[in-house]
C-alpha atoms as one frame of an Amber mdcrd trajectory, in Angstrom:
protein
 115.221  43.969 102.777 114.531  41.754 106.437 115.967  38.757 104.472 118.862
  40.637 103.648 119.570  42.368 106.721 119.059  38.206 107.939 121.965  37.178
 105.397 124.483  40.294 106.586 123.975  39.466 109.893 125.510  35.776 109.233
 128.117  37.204 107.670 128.838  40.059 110.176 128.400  42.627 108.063 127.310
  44.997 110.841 127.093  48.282 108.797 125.711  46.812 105.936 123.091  45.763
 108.208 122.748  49.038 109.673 122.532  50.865 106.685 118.963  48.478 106.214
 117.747  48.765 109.694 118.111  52.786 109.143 116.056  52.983 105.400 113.497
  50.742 106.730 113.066  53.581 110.128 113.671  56.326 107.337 110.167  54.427
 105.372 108.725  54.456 109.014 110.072  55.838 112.234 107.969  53.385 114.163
 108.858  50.320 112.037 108.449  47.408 114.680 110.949  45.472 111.895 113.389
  47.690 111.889 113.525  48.091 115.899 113.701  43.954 115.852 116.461  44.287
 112.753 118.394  46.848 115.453 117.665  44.729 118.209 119.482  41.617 116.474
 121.969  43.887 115.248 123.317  44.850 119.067 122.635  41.141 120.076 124.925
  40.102 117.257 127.947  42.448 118.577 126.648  41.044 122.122 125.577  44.791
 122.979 123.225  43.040 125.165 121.511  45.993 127.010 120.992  47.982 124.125
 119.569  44.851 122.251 117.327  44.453 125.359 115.798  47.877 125.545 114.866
  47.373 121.462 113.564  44.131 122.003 111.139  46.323 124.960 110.030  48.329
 122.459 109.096  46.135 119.452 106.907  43.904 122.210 105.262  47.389 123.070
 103.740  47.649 120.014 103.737  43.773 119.162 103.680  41.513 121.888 102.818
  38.519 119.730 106.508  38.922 118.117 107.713  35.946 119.635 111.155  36.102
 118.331 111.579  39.454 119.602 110.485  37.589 123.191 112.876  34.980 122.706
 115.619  37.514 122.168 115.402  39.793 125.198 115.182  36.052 127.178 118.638
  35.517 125.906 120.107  38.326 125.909 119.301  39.274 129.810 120.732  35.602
 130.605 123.985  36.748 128.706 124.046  40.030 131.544 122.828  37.043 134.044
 119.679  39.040 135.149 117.805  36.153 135.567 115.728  37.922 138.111 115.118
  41.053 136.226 114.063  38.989 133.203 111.776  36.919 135.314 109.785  40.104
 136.539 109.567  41.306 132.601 107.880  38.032 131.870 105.490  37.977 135.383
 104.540  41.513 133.914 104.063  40.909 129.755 101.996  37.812 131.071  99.825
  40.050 133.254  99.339  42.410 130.097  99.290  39.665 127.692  97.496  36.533
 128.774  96.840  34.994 125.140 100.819  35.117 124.141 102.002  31.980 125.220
 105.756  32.288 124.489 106.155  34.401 128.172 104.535  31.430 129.821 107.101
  28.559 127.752 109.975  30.830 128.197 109.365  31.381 132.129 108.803  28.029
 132.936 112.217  26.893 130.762 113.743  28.954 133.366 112.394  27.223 136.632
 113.359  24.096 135.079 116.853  25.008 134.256 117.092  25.759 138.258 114.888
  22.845 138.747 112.435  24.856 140.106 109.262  22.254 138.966 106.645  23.223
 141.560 106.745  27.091 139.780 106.956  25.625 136.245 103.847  23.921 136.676
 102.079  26.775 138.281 103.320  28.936 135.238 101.977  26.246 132.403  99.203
  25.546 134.529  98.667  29.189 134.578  98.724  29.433 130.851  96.899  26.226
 129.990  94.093  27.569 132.023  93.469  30.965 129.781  94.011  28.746 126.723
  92.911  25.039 126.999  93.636  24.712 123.600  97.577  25.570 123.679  99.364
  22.405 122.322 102.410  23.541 123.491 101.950  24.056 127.175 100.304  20.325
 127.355 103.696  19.159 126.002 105.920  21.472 127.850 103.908  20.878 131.796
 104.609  16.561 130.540 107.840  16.778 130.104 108.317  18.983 133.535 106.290
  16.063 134.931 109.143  13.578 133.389 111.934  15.942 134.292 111.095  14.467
 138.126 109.695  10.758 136.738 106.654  11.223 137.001 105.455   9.330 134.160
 101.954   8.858 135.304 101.177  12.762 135.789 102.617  13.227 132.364 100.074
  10.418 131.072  97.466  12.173 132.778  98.380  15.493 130.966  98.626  13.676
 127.674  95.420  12.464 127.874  93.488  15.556 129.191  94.262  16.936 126.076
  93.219  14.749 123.882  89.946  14.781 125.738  90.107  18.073 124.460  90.837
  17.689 120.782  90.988  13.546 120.241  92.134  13.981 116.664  95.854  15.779
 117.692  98.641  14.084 115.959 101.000  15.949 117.641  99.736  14.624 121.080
  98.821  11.170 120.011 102.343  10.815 118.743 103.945  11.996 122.121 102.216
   9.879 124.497 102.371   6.744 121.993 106.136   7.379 122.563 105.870   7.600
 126.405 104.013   4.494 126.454 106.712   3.091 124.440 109.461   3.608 126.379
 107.651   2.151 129.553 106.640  -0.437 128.101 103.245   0.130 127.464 102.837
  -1.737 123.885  99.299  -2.124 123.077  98.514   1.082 124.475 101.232   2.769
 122.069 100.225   0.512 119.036  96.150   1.803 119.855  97.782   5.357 119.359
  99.806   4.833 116.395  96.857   3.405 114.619  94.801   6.096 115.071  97.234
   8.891 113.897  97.444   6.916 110.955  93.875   6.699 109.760  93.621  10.170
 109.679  97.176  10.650 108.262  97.977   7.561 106.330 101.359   9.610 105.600
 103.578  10.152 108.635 106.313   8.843 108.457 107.024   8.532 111.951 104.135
   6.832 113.252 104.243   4.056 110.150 108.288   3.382 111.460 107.316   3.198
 114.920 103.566   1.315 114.389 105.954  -1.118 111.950 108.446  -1.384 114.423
 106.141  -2.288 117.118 104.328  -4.929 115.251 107.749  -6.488 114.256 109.568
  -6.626 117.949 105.899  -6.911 120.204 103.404  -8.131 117.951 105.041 -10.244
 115.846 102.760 -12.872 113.669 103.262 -13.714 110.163 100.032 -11.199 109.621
 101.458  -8.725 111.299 104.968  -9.504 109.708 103.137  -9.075 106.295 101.330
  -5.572 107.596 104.903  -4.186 109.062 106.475  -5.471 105.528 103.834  -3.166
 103.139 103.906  -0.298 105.589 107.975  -0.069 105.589 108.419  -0.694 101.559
 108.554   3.357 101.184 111.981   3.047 103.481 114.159   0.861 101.300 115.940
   3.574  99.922 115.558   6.179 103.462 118.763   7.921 104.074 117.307   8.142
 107.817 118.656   5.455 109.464 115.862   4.151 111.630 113.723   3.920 108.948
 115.843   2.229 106.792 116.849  -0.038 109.954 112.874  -0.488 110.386 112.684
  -1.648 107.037 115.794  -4.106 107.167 115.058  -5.259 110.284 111.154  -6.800
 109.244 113.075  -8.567 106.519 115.367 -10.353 108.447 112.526 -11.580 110.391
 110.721 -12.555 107.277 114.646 -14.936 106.387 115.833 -11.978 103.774 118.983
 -12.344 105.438 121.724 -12.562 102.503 119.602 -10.007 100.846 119.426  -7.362
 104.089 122.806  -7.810 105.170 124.421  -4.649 103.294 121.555  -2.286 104.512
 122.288  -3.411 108.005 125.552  -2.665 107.357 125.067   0.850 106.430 122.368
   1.549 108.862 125.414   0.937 111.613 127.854   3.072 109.788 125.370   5.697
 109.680 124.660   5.490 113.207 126.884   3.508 115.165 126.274   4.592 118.383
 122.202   3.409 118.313 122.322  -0.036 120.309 119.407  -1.259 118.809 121.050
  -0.563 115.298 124.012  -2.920 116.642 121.690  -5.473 117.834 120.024  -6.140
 114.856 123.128  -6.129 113.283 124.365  -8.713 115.413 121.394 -11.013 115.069
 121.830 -10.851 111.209 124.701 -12.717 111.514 123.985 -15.061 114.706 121.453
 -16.221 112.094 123.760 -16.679 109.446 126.131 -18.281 111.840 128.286 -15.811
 111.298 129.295 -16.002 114.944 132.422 -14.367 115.511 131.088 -11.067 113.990
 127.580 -11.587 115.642 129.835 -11.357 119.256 131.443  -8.087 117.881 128.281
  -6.105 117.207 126.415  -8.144 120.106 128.438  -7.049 122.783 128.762  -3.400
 121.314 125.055  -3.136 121.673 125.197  -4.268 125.349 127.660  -1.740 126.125
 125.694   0.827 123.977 122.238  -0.186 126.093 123.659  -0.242 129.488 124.887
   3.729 128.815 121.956   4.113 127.214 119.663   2.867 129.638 117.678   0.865
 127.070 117.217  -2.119 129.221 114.504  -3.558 126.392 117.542  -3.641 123.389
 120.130  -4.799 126.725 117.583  -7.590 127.283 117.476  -8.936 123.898 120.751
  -8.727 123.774 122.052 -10.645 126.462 119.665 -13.471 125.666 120.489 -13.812
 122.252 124.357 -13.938 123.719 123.824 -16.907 126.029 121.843 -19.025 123.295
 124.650 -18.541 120.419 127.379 -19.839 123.170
């Protein structure tokens, strides 16, 4: 009946969901479903206030209901009582120090007013009843980037996986801050690991192949980045199959990787890197006039982008083919 009440909501169908919402309280007066069923029910007509006071009383009874938390947050920004809400969530912290959701959601609010200083005391906060909450380590680095402070969000990175060395999750973020500073052989350490304990992400092979292509290229490592990207040939995700293509044309496959270039760039042309690659494809064919074309696309591309590495590449590659 929840999953149907879910499906009449999409469609609108306020009394049909009402009509659910009032067997389920019929079945149980103090139903904390049905209260989060009404709750979504007066959101979904933006009856904000009323929506608010059910969302109060399903965390009363269930203050781990995190979508019922999430709801009241949005629906007392709709009535812009920031401050109000704010003061709910200093409170339902107070009374619930294990239910990490008040903590994310109160310190997404400092940052939308760019209030850092009191989004790190509120994760810090948090991360100090639970040293074990993945969540806040991720949320407190990226406040850290919000300001550029790359270094602090390193340092929070890596005090968690002091904590629990074997996180994926974690290893995978700050492999991908070290990336984009430039950071290789840190990132590639990283990427390794997650892989021998999970010889199956898919995100970590791309960017360990990647990496071994572009950074650490040797006709071992060519042969390494080769195996580990044969699963992409077919990849409807573009940087995979791009990952893929891209190792080939470094191993001379050029006649033969020209078409899934091609399509990697319709898929996505907007990535500069994707336009890049393209462009060297056909430098190396001496295909020169439509080399230029996707060349200087992908040094337009990086300079919005601010991916100086791909802008580099680029504008070398577009003095030697003059």
């Amino acid at each position: 009946m929840q999953a149907l009440a879910q499906v009449r909501l999409l469609k609108k169908d306020w009394l049909g969901t009402q009509s659910i919402v009032d067997t389920l309280l019929k079945a149980d007066k103090a139903s904390s479903e049905a209260s989060y069923l009404n709750a979504r029910l007066s959101q979904a007509q933006e009856h904000y206030a009323e929506a608010i006071e059910e969302y109060k009383k399903v965390l009363e009874t269930r203050p781990q209901f995190t979508r019922a938390l999430q709801g009241l947050a949005f629906c007392s920004m709709k009535l812009n009582q920031k401050d109000e809400l704010l003061a709910f969530l200093t409170e339902f912290n107070t009374k619930n120090p294990g239910q990490f959701a008040g903590y994310a959601i109160q310190s997404d609010i400092f940052v939308q007013d760019k209030a850092f200083d009191k989004a790190i005391t509120v994760l810090k906060e948090g991360l100090s009843i639970e040293p074990k909450w993945v969540g806040g380590y991720s949320a407190l680095a990226s406040v850290y980037l919000n300001q550029g402070e790359v270094d602090k969000a390193v340092s929070v990175y890596k005090e968690r996986l002091v904590i629990a060395p074997n996180n994926n999750g974690i290893s995978m973020q700050l492999a991908s801050l070290y990336e984009k500073n430039y950071k290789f052989s840190e990132a590639k350490e990283l990427y390794e690991g997650v892989l021998e304990r999970d010889k199956n992400i898919e995100l970590a092979i791309n960017n360990l192949a990647s990496l071994l292509t572009d950074q650490f290229r040797s006709d071992e490592n060519l042969k390494k980045a080769e195996a580990m990207t044969e699963r992409f040939k077919s990849s409807g995700q573009p940087y995979y199959l791009d990952s893929y293509a891209w190792v080939r044309v470094q191993l001379g496959e050029l006649d033969k990787t020209q078409f899934l270039l091609e399509r990697v760039v319709s898929l996505s042309p907007e990535v500069a890197v994707f336009n890049y690659h393209l462009g060297a494809l056909y430098a190396k064919q001496k295909k020169m006039v439509k080399a230029e074309k996707y060349l200087k696309v992908a040094k337009e591309l990086a300079e919005k982008q601010g991916d100086k590495e791909t802008g580099k590449k680029v504008a070398e590659l577009l003095v030697s083919s003059q």
